[in-house]
Each structure stands twice: as C-alpha cells, then as structure tokens.
C-alpha positions in Angstrom: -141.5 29.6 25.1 -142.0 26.4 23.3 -146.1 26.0 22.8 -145.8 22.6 22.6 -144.6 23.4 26.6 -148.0 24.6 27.3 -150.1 21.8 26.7 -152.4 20.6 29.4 -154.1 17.4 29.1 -157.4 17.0 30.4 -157.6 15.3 33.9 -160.1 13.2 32.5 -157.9 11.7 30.0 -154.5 11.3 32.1 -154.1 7.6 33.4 -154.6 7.2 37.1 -150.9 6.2 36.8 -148.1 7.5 34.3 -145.6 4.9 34.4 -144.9 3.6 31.4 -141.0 2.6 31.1 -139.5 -0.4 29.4 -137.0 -0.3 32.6 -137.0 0.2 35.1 -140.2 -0.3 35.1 -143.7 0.6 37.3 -143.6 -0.8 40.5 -147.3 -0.6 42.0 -148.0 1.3 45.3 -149.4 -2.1 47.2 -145.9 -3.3 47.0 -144.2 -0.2 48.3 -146.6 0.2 51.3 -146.1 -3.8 51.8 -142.0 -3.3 52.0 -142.3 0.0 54.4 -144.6 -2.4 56.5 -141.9 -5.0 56.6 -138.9 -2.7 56.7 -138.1 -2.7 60.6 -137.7 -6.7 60.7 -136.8 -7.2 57.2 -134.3 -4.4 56.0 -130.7 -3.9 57.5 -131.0 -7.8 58.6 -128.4 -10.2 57.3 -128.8 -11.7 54.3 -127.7 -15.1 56.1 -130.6 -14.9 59.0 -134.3 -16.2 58.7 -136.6 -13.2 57.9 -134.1 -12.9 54.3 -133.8 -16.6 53.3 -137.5 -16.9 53.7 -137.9 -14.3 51.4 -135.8 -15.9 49.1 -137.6 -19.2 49.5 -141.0 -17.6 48.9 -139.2 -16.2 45.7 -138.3 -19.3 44.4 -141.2 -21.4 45.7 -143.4 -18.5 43.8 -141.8 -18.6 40.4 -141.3 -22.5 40.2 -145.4 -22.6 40.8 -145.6 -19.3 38.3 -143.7 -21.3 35.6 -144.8 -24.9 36.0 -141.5 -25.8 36.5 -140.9 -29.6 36.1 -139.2 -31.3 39.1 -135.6 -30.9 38.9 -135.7 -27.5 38.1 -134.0 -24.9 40.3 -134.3 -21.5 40.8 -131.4 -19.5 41.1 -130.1 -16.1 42.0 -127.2 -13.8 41.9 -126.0 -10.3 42.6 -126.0 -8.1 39.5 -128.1 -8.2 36.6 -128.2 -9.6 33.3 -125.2 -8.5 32.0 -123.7 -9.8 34.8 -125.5 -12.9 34.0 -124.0 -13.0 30.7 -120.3 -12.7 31.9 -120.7 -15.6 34.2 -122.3 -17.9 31.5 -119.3 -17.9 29.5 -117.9 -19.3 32.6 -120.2 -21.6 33.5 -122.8 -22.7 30.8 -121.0 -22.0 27.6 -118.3 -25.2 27.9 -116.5 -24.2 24.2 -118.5 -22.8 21.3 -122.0 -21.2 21.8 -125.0 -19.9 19.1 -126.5 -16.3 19.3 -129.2 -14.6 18.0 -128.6 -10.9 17.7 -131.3 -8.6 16.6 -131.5 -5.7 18.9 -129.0 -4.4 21.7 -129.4 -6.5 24.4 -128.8 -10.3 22.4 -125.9 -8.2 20.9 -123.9 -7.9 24.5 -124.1 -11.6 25.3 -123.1 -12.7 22.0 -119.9 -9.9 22.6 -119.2 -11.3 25.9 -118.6 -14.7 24.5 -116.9 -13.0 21.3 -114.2 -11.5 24.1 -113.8 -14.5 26.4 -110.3 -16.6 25.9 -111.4 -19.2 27.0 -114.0 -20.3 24.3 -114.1 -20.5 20.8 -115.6 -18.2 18.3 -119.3 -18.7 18.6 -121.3 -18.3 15.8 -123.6 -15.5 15.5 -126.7 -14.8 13.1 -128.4 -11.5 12.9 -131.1 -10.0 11.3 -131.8 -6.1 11.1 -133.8 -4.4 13.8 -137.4 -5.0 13.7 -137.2 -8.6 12.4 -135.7 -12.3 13.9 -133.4 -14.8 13.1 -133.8 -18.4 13.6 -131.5 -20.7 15.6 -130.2 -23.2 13.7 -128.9 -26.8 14.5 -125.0 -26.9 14.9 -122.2 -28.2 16.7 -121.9 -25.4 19.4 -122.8 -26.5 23.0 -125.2 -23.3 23.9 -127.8 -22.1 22.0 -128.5 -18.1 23.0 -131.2 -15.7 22.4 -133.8 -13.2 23.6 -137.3 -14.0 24.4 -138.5 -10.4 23.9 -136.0 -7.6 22.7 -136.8 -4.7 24.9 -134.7 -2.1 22.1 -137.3 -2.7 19.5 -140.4 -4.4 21.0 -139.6 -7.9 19.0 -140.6 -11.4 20.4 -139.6 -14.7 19.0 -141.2 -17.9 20.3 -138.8 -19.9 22.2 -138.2 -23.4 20.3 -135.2 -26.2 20.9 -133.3 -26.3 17.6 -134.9 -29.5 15.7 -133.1 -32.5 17.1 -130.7 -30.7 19.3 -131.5 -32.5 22.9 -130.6 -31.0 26.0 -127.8 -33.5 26.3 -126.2 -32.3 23.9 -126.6 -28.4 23.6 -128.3 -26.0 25.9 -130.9 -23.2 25.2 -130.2 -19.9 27.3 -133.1 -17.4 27.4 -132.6 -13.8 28.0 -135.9 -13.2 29.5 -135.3 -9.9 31.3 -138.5 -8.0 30.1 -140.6 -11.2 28.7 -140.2 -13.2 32.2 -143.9 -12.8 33.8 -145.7 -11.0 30.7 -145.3 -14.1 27.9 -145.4 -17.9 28.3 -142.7 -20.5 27.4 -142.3 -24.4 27.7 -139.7 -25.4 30.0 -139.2 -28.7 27.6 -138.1 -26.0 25.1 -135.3 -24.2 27.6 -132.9 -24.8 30.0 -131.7 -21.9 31.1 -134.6 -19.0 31.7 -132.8 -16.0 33.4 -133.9 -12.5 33.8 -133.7 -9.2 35.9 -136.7 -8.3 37.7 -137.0 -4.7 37.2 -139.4 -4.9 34.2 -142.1 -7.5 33.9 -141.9 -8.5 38.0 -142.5 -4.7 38.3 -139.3 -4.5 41.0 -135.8 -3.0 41.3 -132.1 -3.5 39.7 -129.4 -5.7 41.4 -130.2 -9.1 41.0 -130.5 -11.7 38.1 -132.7 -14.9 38.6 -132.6 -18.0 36.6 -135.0 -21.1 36.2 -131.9 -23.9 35.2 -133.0 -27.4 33.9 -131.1 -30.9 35.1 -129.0 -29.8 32.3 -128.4 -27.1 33.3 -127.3 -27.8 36.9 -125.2 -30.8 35.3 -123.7 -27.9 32.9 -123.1 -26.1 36.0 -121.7 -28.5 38.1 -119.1 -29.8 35.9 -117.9 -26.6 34.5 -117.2 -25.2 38.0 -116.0 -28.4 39.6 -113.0 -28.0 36.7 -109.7 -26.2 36.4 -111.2 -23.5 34.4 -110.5 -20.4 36.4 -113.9 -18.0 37.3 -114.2 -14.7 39.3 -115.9 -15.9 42.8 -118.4 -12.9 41.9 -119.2 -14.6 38.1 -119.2 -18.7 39.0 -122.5 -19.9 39.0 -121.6 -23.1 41.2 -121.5 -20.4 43.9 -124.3 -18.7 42.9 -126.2 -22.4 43.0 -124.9 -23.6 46.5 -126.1 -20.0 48.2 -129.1 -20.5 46.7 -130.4 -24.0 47.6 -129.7 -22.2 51.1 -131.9 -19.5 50.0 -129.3 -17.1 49.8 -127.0 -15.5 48.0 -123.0 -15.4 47.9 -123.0 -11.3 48.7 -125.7 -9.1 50.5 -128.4 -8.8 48.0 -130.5 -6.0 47.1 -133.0 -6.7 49.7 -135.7 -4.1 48.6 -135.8 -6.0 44.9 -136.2 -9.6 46.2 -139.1 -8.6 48.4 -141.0 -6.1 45.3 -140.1 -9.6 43.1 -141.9 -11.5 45.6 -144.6 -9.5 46.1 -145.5 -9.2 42.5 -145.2 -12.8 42.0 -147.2 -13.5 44.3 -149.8 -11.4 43.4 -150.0 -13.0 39.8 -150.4 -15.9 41.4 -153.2 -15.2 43.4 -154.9 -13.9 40.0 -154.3 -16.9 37.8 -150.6 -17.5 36.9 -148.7 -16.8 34.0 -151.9 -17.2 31.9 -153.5 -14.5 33.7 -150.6 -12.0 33.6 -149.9 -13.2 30.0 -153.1 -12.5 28.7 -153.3 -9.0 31.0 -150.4 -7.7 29.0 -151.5 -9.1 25.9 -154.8 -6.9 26.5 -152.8 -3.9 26.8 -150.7 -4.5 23.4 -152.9 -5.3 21.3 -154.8 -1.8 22.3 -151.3 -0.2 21.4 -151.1 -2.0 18.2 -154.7 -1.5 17.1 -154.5 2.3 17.7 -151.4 2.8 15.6 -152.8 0.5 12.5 -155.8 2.9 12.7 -154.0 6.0 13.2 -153.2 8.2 10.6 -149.4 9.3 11.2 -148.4 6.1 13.0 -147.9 2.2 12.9 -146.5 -0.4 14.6 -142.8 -0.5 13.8 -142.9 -4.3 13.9 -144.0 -5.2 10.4 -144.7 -8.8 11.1 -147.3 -9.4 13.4 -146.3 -12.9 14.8 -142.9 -11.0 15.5 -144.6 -8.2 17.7 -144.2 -8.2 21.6 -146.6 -8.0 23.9 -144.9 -6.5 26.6 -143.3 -3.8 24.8 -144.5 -1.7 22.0 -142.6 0.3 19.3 -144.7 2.8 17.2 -143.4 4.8 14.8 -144.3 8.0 13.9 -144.1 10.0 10.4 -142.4 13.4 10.3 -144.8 15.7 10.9 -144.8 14.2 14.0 -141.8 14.7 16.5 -142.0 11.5 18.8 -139.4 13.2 21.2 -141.6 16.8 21.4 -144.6 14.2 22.1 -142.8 12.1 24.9 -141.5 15.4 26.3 -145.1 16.7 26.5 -146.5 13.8 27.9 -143.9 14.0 30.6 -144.8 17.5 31.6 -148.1 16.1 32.0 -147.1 13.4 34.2 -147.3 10.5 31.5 -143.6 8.6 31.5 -140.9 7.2 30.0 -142.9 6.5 26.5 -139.9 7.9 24.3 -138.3 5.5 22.3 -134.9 3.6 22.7 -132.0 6.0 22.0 -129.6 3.9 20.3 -132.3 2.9 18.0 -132.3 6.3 16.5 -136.2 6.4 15.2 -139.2 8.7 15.5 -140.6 6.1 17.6 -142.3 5.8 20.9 -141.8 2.7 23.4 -144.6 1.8 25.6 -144.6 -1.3 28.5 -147.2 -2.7 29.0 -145.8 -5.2 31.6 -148.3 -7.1 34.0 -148.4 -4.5 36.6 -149.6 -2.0 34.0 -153.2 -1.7 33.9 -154.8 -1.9 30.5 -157.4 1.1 31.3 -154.2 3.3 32.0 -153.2 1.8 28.1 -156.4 3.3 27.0 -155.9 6.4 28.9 -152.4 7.0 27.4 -153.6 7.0 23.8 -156.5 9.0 24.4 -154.0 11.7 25.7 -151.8 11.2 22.7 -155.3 11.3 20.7 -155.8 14.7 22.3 -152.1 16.3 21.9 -152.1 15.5 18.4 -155.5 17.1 17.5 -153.7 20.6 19.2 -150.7 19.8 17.2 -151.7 18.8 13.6 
C-alpha cells in the first residue's frame, strides 16, 4: 500500500468544510436547505408562471444592486453556459471583426469560436504565455474580448476600455465566469459582463448571465433585427425579450437560478461587492503569503499585480508531487485543490471564491503544513 494512502490529518486541522474547486464550485449548506424548503412550490413549476419569473426578477434586481449598474443596463440570461455564450456572441455582438486576449484556456475558446464562424472576419488575437497577460490594444475591430480572471492559471487583468476606443464604436466583452462576485470592475469600462454562476455565485451549471450596456442592447438589437441567420438556441435578441419578461426562451435550470439568487443576496446583505471582494481577497493573499514563505513552493504567478484573487496557482518543486498531495488531501476530505490538467504543472489550484470562508483557507494550509512535515 501506498503510505502516502495512510495519512490522517488531525481533526483539529481539517477545515470545517473541504470544498475547494475552481468549478464547480462550493455551494454553502444555507442555500441547499433554502432550495429543499422551496422545492414543493418552486421546482417542477413552469418556467413561464409566477413563483419562476420572480425568481428571475430577484436575480436580476440583485445583481444590478450588486454591481452598481448604471440605468440602462440589463441583465440578461440564457440556457447553457459560457461557451454557449461565446457561440451566440459571434452572432450577436461581434458585427465583423473582433479583438482577443488569449492567455490561458478559457479566452482561448472564444477567440476559436470567432476564428471558425463564416460569417466574420479574422479577428485578431494576441497572446502571451501562461502565467502572464496581454494588453488590448486600440484597432479597427468592433469587439474587444478578454478574461477578467483566467480560472486555468489563476491570472487577473484589470478590466480597462482601450484608450480612446468609445463604446460607440467598439464593444468590451468580459468573460467573468469565475471573477463575477469575488473582484470589482467599472461598468464605464465594459459593456458586456457575462459569466456562469457555478463558481464565484457558489451555484450550479446551465445557465449564463450577462450585465449588457445601452451598447450593448443597441449591438443586440440591430444584429438580430438583420438578415444574418442565428440558431433560435444562440440569438441573444431572444435571449433579451425572455428576459425583460423574467424568463427565459427554454426551461432553465431552476435549482441554479435559485442557489444564484440566494448567494447574491446574501452578499448583499453583508456589504456588496466590496464586502465579497475584500472576503476573497482575505483568503488569497493567505494562499500567496504561505507559498512565498514556504520552502518548496511559490506562487506560480510571478507578477503580483497579475495574481487572482479568486483563484490561486502554487507551484511546487520536485520533491514534492502536487498530485500525491491533492490525492491525500482528498482522502482526508479536503477537495478539488489539484491543479488544472491541461496546464500540465506540479501545481495546486485553490478557490477561494466568496462563499469560501477564509478560516477554512487557514485550515487548508495548516493541513498541507502537516502532510509535508510526514513527507519531507
């Protein structure tokens, strides 16, 4: 048997609770017990009746107070996720020629989508290597695209309107699938602010949401009011008109919209985006501390202004096997910590989205703290 197999860690030192993914990520108890409440006059209810479209109102009603969203703004919602977000964008927000930022996976699949679609031109695309960020960079294209917070390597990039693009004239879409909730932006700086809700709004898979500008809705509008042909499941004009009726084209995935709500809600209640910004920034920075201290580790974000605060990537040297050590925290009910497996490194991956609690941050590292003294 493999020792490492054998390791217990201390009760003491465990974290009341071992959820730690990048995504799907923890979804706290209170919202569970909340849903199972709900669940005879909520679930199995059309989408189209009252006790849904109220949830879908409190949903956008919650993140337009959450984001400080200027009037004009809408919130809107699909079925699917964000790579179903990125499909329907090249059918309506991209009108010809788009700008992407690519430096991890996930900015790498929209810029693909819009590399594939006949429709547009070749968009231009400027990458950097893993673990740093390109900037965007004033053009002719009418999109600009790029990732708040790279959930493949745990890199954030502040979100800024190329200099003296205006929104009339170019867009800025923001893949903010694991920043959403956990780091701030300016809403004069975006016009598109879409996401999934499985990771920061500690909730479930099947939906995207997206905070769209006047710009945006004029974008919108005037792409899907024209000949160009788009898949009823991928046109946002749909996706717009179900949702100023809060609903959506198809049966949603109820359970998500009501976790999404809840944890809105609940950061609301504690102070806003501030509060849940500075929560998670809490939580990093205890990651990010520990590793520049440690020994055998660091942060694998060299450049500190570059480093997320809702995800944290820590590499590890070789006398340390990152996988044996997520596989032994496993065993001891500690989750989900090993790092991205495209990326290919001896690297762990830690959220620390809103919902995480900073002691259970303490308490993971203090059980890594503890594994490695057996092992080294």
């Amino acid at each position: 048997m493999d020792p490492t197999s054998r390791i217990v860690i201390p009760d003491s030192l465990l974290p009341n609770d071992g959820r730690f993914g990048s995504g799907p990520s923890l979804v706290q108890q209170e919202a569970v017990n909340a849903l199972a409440n709900a669940a005879p006059r909520y679930l199995g209810t059309s989408h189209r009746q009252r006790p849904v479209k109220d949830m879908v109102i409190r949903l956008q009603e919650g993140l337009t107070q959450l984001f400080q969203l200027p009037p004009g703004w809408e919130i809107l919602l699909g079925n699917g996720g964000a790579t179903l977000f990125w499909d329907a964008a090249t059918f309506g927000l991209i009108e010809t020629k788009s700008q992407h930022l690519v430096f991890g996976e996930f900015s790498e699949k929209f810029a693909q989508a819009a590399v594939k679609a006949p429709h547009l031109g070749k968009p231009e695309i400027i990458k950097s290597d893993f673990g740093s960020a390109p900037l965007l960079e004033a053009s002719d294209v009418d999109l600009y695209a790029l990732t708040q917070n790279e959930t493949s390597t745990g890199v954030a990039v502040p979100l800024i309107r190329p200099k003296g693009i205006t929104a009339s004239e170019a867009l800025v879409a923001v893949d903010a699938t694991s920043a959403a909730g956990g780091m701030p932006w300016n809403p004069q700086e975006v016009d598109c602010y879409y996401f999934s809700p499985q990771k920061g709004f500690a909730s479930d898979g099947g939906l995207w949401i997206a905070a769209c500008s006047p710009a945006a809705i004029s974008r919108i509008e005037k792409l899907t009011s024209s000949d160009r042909w788009t898949p009823a499941a991928l046109d946002l004009g749909i996706a717009m008109d179900n949702s100023r009726k809060g609903q959506t084209y198809n049966t949603p995935a109820l359970s998500t919209i009501f976790l999404t709500v809840h944890q809105v809600e609940w950061m609301n209640e504690h102070g806003g985006l501030d509060w849940a910004t500075a929560r998670s920034q809490n939580s990093s920075s205890h990651l990010y501390q520990w590793a520049e201290k440690h020994e055998h580790a660091r942060p694998f974000v060299s450049e500190k202004h570059l480093r997320s605060p809702v995800v944290v990537t820590i590499d590890f040297d070789e006398v340390i096997d990152a996988d044996d050590l997520a596989g032994i925290c496993r065993a001891n009910g500690i989750l989900d910590i090993g790092g991205y497996r495209k990326l290919g490194r001896n690297q762990l991956r830690i959220a620390t989205f809103p919902a995480i609690n900073p002691d259970d941050i303490k308490a993971l590292t203090a059980s890594i703290d503890y594994i490695l003294d057996l092992l080294l």
